[in-house]
C-alpha positions as CSV (number, residue, x, y, z in Angstrom):
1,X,7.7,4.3,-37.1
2,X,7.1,5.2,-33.5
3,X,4.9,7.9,-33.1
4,X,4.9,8.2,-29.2
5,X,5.6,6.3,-25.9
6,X,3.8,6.5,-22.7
7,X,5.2,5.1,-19.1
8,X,2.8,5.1,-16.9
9,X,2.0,4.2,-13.0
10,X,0.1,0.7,-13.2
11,X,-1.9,1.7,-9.6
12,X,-2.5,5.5,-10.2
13,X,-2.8,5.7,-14.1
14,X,-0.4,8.8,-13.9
15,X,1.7,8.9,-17.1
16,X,5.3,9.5,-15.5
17,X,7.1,9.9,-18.6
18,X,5.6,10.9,-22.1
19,X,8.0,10.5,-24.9
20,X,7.0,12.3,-28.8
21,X,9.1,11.1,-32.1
22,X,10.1,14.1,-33.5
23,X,7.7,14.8,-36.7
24,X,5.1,12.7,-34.9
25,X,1.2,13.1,-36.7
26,X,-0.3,12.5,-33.1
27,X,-2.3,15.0,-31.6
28,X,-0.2,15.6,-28.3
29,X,-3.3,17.1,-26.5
30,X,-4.9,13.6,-25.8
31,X,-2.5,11.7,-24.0
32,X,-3.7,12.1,-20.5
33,X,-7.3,10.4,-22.1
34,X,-6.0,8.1,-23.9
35,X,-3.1,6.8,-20.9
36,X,-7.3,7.1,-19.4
37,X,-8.8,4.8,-21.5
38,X,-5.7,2.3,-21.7
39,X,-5.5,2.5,-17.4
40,X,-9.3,1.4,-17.5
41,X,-9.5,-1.2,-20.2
42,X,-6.5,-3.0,-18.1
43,X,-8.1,-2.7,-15.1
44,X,-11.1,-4.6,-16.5
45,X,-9.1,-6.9,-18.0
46,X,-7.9,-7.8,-14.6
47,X,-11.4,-7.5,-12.9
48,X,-12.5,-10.2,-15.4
49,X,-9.5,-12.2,-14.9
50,X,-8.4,-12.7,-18.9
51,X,-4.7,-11.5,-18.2
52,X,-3.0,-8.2,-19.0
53,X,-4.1,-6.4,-22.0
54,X,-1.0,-6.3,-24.4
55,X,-2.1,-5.0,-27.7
56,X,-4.4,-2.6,-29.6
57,X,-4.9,-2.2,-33.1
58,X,-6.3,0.0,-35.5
59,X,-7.4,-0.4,-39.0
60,X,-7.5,2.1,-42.0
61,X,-5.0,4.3,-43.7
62,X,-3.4,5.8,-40.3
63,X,-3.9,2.2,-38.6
64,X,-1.6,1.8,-35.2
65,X,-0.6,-1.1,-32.9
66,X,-0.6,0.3,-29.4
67,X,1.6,-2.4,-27.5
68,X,1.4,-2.3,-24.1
69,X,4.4,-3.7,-21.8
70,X,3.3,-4.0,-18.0
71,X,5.8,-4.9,-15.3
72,X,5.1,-4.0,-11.7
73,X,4.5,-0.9,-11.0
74,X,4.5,0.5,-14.3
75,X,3.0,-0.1,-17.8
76,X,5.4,1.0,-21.2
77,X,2.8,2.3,-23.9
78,X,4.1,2.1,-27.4
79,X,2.0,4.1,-30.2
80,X,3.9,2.8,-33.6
81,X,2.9,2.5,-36.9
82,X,0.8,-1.1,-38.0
83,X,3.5,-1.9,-40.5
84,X,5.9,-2.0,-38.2
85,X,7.8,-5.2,-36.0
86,X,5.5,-5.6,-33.1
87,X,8.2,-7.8,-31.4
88,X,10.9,-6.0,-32.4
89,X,8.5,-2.9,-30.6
90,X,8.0,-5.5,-27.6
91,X,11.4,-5.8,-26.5
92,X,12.2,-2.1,-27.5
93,X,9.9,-1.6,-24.5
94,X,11.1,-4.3,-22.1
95,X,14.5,-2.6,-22.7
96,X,12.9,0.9,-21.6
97,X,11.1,-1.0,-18.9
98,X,14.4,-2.3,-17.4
99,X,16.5,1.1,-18.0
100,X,13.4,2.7,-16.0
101,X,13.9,0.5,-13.0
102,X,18.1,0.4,-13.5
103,X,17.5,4.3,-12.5
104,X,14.8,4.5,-10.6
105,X,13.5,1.0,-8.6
106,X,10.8,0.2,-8.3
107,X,9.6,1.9,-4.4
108,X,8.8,5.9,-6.3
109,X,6.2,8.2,-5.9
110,X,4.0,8.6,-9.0
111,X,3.4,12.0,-8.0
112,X,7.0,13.4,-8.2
113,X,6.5,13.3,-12.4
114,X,9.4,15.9,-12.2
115,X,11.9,13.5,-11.2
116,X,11.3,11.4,-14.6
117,X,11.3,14.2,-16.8
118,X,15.4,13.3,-18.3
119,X,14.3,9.8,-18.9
120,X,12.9,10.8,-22.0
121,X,16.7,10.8,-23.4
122,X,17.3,7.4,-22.2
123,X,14.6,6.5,-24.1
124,X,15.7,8.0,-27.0
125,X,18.9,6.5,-27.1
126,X,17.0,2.9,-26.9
127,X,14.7,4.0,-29.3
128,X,17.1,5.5,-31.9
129,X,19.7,1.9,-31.8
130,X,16.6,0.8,-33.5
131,X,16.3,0.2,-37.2
């Protein structure tokens, strides 16, 4: 199950779009540290030169994958539960990836987070055509 997805400005860290399953567990208070964390670790990763971080897990009864699908200027952040398809999660977020750049390009201003904020239906349209 997908508990939250994050789109996020790959040179700012801003998280442009943040998108909640309804009946999600997630504390919604921590997304700005955690889209943090993730913008740090990735820019590490790319300081160091190993390639682009792309997955997260966790262990233990509320384990998580957090996949992570970065294509210039912008990184999609999926928060979904371990048992689930991380492929299936992959292209769920290459298919958000391409909608975002269908309606936006990619020339915007990370700053203007209002103009993003009705993206989160798109995305849930993508999201629900998944089983």
């Amino acid at each position: 199950m997908l508990d939250l997805i994050l789109i996020q400005d790959v040179n700012s860290g801003v998280n442009l779009v943040e998108y909640y399953k309804e009946n999600s567990p997630l504390n919604t208070n921590h997304s700005s540290i955690f889209s943090g964390f993730l913008s740090a670790i990735q820019a590490m990763s790319k300081e160091l030169e190993i390639g682009n971080i792309a997955l997260i897990s966790t262990e233990g009864e509320n384990a998580h994958h957090c996949i992570i699908t970065s294509v210039e200027p912008i990184s999609i952040i999926l928060i979904i539960d371990k048992n689930d398809s991380i492929q299936s999660w992959k292209d769920i977020g290459l298919r958000i990836c391409n909608a975002f750049f269908k309606l936006y390009g990619k020339e915007f201003d990370p700053h203007e987070i209002s103009e993003f904020k009705d993206f989160s239906f798109i995305i849930k349209e993508i999201c629900d055509g998944y089983k």
